[in-house]
C-alpha positions in Angstrom: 103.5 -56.0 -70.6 105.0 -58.7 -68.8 107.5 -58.0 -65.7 110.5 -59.6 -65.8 111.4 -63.1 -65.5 108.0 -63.5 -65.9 107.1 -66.7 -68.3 104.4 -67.0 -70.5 101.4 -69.3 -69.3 100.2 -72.3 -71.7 97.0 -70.3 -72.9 99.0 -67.5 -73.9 101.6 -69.9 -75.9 98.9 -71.8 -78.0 96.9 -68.8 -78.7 99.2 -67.0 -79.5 101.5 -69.8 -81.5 98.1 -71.1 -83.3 97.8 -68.1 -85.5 100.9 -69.2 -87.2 99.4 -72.4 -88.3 96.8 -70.4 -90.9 100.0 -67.9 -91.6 102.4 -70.5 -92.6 99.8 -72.1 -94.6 99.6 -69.7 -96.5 103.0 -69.2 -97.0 103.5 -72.2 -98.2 101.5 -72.4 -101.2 101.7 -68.8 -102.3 105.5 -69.3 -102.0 105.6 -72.8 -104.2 102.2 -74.1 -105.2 101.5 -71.3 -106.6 104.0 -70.5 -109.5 103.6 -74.4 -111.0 99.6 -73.5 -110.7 99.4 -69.8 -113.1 102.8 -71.3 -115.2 100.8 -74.9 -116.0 97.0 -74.5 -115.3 96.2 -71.0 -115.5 98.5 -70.5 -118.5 100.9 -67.7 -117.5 104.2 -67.4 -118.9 107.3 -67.6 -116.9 108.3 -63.9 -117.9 104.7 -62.7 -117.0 104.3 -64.5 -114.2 107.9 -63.7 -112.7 106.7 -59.5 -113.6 103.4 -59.7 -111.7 104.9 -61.4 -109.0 107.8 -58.7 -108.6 105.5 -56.1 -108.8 103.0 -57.8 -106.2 106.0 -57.8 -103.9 107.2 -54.2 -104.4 103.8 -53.5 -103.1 104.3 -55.6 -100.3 107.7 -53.8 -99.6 105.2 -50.5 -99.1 102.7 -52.0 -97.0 105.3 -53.1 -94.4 107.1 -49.8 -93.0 103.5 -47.8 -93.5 101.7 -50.2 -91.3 104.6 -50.9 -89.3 104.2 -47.1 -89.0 100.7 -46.9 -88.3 100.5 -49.3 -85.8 103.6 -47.7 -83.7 101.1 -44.7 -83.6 98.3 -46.2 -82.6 100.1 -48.0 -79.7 98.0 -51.0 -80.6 98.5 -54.4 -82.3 94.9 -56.4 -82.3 92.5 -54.4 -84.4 94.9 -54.6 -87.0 95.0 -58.1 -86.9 91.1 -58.3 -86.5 90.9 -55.8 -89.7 93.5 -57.5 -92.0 92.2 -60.9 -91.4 88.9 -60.7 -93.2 90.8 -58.3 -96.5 93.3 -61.6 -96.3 91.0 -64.3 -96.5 89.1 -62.8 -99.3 92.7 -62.0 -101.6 93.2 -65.6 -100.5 90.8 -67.2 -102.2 90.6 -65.3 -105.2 94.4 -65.7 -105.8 94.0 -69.6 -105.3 91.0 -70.6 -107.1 91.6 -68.6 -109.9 89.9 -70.2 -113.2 91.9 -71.2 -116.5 92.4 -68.2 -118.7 92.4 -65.8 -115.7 94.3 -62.8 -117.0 97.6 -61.5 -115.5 95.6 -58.4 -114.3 93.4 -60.8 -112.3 96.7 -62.8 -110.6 98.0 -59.0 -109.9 94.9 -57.3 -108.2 94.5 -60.4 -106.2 97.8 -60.6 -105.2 97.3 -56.4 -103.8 94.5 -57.5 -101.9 96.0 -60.3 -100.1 99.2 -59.2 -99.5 97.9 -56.1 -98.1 95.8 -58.4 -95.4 98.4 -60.5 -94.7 100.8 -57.5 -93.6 97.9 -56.3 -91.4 97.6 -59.2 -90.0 101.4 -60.6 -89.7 103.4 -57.2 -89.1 102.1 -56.3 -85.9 101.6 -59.7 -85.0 105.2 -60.3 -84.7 105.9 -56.8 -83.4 104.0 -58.0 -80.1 106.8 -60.1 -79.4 109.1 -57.4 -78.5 106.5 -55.2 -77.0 105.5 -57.5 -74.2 108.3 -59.0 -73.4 111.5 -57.9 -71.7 113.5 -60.8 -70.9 115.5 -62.5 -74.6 115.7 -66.3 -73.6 111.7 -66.1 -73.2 111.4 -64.0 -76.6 113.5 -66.7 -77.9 111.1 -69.1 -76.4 108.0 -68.0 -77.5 109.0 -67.5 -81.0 110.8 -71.0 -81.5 106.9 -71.8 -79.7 105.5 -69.5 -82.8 107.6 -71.2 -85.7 106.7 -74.7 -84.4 103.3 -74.2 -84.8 104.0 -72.6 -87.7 105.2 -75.9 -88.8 102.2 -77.9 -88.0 100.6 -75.4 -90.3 103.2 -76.4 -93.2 102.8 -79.9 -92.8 99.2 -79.7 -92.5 99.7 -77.9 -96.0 101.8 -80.8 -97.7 99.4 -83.5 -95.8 95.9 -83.0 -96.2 95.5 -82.3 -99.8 97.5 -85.6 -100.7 95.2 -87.5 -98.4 92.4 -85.9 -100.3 91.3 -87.6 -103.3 92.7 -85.7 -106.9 90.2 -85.7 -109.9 91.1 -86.9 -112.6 92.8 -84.0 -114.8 93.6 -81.9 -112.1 97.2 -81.2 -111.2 98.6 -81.5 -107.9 99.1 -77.8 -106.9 95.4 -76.8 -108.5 93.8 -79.4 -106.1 96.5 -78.5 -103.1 95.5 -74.7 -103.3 91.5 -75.2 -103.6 91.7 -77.3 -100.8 93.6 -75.1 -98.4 91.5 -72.3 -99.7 88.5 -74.0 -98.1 90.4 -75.1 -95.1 91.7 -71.4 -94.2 88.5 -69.8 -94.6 87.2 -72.4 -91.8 90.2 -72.9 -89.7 91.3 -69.0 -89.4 88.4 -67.1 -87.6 88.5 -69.6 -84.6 91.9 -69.1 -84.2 91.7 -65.2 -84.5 89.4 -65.3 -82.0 91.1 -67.2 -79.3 94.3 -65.4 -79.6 92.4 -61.9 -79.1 90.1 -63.0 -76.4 93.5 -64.1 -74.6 95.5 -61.4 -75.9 94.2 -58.3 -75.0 94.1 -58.9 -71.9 98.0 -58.7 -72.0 98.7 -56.0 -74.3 98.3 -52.6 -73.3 97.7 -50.2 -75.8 100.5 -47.2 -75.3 100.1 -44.4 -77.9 103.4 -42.8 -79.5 103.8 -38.8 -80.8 104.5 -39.3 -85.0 108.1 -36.6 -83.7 109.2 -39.6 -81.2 108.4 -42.5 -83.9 110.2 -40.6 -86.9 113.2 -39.9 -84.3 113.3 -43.9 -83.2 112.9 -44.6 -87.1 116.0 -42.5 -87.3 117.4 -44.2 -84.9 117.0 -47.6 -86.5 118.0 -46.3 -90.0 121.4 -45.7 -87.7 122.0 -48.5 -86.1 125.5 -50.3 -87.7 124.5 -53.3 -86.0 120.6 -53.9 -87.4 121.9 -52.6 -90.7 124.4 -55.5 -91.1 121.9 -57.9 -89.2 119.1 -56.8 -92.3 121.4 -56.9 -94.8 122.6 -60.9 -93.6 118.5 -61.8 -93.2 118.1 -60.3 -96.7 120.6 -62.2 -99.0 120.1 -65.3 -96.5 116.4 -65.3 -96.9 117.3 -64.9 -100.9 119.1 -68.1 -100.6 115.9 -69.7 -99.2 114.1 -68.4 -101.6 115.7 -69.7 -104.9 114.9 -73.5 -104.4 111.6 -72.6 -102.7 110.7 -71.0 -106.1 112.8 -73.8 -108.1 111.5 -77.1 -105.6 108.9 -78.8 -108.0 110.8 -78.0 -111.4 114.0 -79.2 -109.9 112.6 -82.6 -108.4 110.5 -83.0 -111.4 112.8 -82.2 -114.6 116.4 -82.6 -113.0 115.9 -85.5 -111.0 112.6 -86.8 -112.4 110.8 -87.4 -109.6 106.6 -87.2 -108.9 104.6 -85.0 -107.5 103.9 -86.9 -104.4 107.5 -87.8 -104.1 108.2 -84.4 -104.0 105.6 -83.4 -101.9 106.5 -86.2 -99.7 110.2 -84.9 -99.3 108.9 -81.3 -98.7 107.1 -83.1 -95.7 110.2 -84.5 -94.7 111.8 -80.8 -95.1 109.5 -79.4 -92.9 109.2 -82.1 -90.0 113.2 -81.2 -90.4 113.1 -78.2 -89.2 110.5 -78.4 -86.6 113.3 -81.1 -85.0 115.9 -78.6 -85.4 114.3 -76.4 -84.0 114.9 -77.1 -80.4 118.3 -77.9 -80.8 119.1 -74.2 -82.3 117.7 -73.0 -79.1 119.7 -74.7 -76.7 122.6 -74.1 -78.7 122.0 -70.6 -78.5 121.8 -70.6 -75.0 125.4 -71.7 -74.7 127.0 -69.8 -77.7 126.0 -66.5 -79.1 122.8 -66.4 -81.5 125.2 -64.9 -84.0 127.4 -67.5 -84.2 125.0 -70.4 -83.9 123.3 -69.1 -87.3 126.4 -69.1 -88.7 127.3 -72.6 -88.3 123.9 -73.7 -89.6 123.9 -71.4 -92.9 127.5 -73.4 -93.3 125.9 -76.7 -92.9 123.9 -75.7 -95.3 126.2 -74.4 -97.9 127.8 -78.1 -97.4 124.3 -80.1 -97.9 123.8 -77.8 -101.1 127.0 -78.8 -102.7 125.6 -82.7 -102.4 122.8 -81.2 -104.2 124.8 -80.0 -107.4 126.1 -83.8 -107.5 123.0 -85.7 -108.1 122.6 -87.7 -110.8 119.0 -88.2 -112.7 116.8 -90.5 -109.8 118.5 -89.8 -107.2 115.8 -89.9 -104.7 117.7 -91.1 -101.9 119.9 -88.7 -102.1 117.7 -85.4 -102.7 115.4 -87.1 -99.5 118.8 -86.9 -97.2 119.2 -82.8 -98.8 115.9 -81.9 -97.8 116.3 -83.5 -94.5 119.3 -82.1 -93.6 119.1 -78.5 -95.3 115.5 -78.7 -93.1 117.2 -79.1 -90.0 119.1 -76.1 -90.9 116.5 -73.9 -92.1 115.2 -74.0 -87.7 118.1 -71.7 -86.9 117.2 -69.2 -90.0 113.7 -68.9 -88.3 114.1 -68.7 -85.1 118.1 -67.1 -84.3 117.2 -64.0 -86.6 113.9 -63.5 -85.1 115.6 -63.5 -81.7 118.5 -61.2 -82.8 116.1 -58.7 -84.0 113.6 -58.6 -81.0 117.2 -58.2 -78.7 117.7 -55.2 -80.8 114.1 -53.9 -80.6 114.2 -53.8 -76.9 117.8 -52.2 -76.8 116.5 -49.6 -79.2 113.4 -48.7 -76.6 115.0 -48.4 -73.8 117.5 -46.0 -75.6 114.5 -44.3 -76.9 112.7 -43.6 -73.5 110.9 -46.4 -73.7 109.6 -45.4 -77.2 108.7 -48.7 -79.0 109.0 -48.5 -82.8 108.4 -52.9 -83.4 106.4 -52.1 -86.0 109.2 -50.1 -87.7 111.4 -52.8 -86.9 109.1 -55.5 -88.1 108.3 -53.7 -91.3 111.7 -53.0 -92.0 112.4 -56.4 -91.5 109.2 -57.6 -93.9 110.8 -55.4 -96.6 113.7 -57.6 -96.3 112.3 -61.1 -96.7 109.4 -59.5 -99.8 112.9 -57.9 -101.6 114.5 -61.4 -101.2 111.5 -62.8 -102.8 111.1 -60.7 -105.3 114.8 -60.8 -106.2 114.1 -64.8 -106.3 111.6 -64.5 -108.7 113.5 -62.8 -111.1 115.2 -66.2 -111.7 112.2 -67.3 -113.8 112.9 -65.3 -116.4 116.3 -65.7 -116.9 115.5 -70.1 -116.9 113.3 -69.2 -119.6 116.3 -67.2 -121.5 118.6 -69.9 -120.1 115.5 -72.5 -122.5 114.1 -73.8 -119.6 109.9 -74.3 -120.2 108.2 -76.1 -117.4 105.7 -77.3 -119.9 108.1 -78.8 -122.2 108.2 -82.8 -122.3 111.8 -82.9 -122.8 114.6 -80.3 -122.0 118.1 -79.4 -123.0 121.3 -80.3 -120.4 122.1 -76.7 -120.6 118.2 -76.5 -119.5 118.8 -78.5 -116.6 122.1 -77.3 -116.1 121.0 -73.3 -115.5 118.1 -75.2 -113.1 120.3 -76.6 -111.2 122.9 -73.8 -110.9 120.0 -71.9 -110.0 118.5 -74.3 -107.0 121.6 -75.1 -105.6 125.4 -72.9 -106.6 123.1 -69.9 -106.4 122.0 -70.2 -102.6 125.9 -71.3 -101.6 127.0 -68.0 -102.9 124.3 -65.9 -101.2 124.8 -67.7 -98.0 128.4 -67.3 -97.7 128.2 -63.4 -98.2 125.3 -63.5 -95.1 128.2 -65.7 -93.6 130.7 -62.7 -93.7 128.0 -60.3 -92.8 127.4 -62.2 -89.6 130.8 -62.3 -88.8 131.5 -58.1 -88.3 128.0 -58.5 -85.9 128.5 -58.1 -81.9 125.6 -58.3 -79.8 
């Protein structure tokens, strides 16, 4: 536990910032790689593959508050992170080397396996944030640290399988997932490693009764403030989801662009946000968090509305929307975060000192995997709507329902987390 004022030293920023490289790689690809790999390679349909991953993230939805739960108890955040990182490598490569054919059952198990590491890993990994440190500007600091790394680890995603060499046959997200596969299962123990052996020197291990967790869960479940907070992170992080899920279709059949153009403006999206990154944080240290993420989810809604507008081949123009929604999408990773560690250390000291981050964190998990799933609901309805990835050609009402999807969609959902955000006061 750190006393307060005190600031974190260089070794503990990169070690602990460096496991997010391997995490956001991951997210990456299992968040939009992955649905143009089972829909075009594998062979899945959009309805099948929209069920399995709904149900895949209702699982997820459990994992979160029980080892959110279980961790609280313990009093201890490593070992999970030690145990869940071997279960999450393994789900990890069977999900993204899976062979042509593979059954839906196949896509499904896989997806248990590695969804159940990565919340071993990732939930108490963020709770540690909140347990360890007191003071809110150097939470704030350490977690903009966290997501910047984070960043390296999405651009290391888009990079290093385009400078790769592609056989010839082999679509771009089928060559982009077996190459991180490989690169994870080498890059990720190291990493692990150095964290812990920095890490635990740091956190103390502080045991909770089950009666003292239940009553801070209670607690939480209580809180006006966390409830509206969750409920802004949960349509907002909807909103991110749908042209997450939609990026690849949408540059490809609405605006006709490559694959490596795309993948070059996802780059772009990316570097975006590690730039705006910095900027959200000074800004919140003038104004309050709440407000600052409020003026950057309405930037956003703005930028979107160009996105509705563009004509077949506009690649100018989508480059100068990924750019600037990117530079938005820094304040929904780091202001949130913030607001929700604040809260965590308001609720322990009202709680005797009673930490429930894992409770938090889970909760909190729930949230973004519900927004997911939500967001993959959309798949079936394009395919009602007569949208088929595969096709050659595709109806303007097609393309219309795709783009109403990528872009009206998210302005809607954003707006209501606007409101939300407005009855907040921290």
């Amino acid at each position: 536990m750190f006393k307060p004022g005190t600031r974190c030293s260089k070794g503990q920023i990169f070690s602990y910032s460096g496991l997010s490289i391997p995490l956001a790689m991951l997210g990456l690809p299992a968040f939009i790689y992955l649905s143009p790999f089972y829909a075009e390679t594998v062979g899945l349909s959009l309805s099948t593959l929209g069920l399995i991953l709904l149900l895949s993230r209702l699982w997820d939805m459990i994992n979160d508050p029980l080892i959110g739960f279980l961790s609280d108890k313990s009093g201890q955040r490593l070992p999970w992170i030690l145990w869940g990182t071997p279960l999450l490598l393994l789900g990890t490569w069977c999900v993204f080397t899976a062979p042509f054919g593979a059954s839906p059952g196949w896509l499904l198990f896989w997806l248990f396996v590695f969804y159940l590491g990565w919340t071993c890993v990732s939930v108490p990994y963020a709770a540690m944030v909140a347990d360890t440190i007191p003071d809110t500007n150097e939470r704030t600091r350490l977690i903009t640290w966290r997501e910047s790394f984070g960043v390296v680890g999405l651009v290391a995603a888009l990079v290093v399988p385009n400078v790769l060499p592609r056989a010839d046959g082999v679509s771009a997200p089928e060559h982009a997932l077996g190459i991180l596969s490989v690169l994870l299962l080498i890059l990720t123990p190291p990493l692990v490693l150095f964290f812990w052996r920095v890490w635990r020197k740091v956190v103390t291990p502080k045991k909770s009764a089950a009666t003292d967790l239940l009553k801070a869960w209670r607690a939480i479940l209580k809180d006006v403030t966390f409830r509206r907070l969750l409920g802004a992170y949960t349509v907002n992080a909807l909103a991110n989801a749908l042209p997450g899920l939609l990026f690849f279709f949408f540059a490809g059949d609405r605006l006709g662009l490559s694959d490596d153009t795309a993948n070059i403006f996802l780059l772009l999206y990316f570097v975006a946000a590690a730039m705006g990154m910095p900027i959200w944080l000074r800004l919140s240290k003038r104004y309050p968090k709440q407000t600052v993420w409020r003026w950057a989810m309405l930037l956003t809604c703005a930028i979107f509305v160009a996105a509705v507008l563009l004509p077949y081949g506009a690649a100018t123009g989508f480059m100068l929307v990924c750019i600037g929604t990117g530079l938005c999408l820094g304040a929904d990773v780091v202001l949130p975060a913030s607001l929700q560690t604040d809260l965590i250390q308001k609720a322990a000291a009202e709680q005797n000192g009673v930490s429930a981050a894992g409770a938090y964190v889970g909760l909190w998990g729930i949230a973004t995997k519900l927004a997911i799933a939500g967001g993959s609901i959309i798949y079936p309805v394009l395919e009602l709507a007569g949208y088929d990835p595969k096709a050659a050609e595709h109806s303007a009402d097609a393309l219309l329902a795709l783009g109403i999807s990528y872009a009206v969609v998210p302005i809607v959902l954003k707006l209501i987390a606007i409101y939300w955000m407005s009855r907040i006061k921290l």
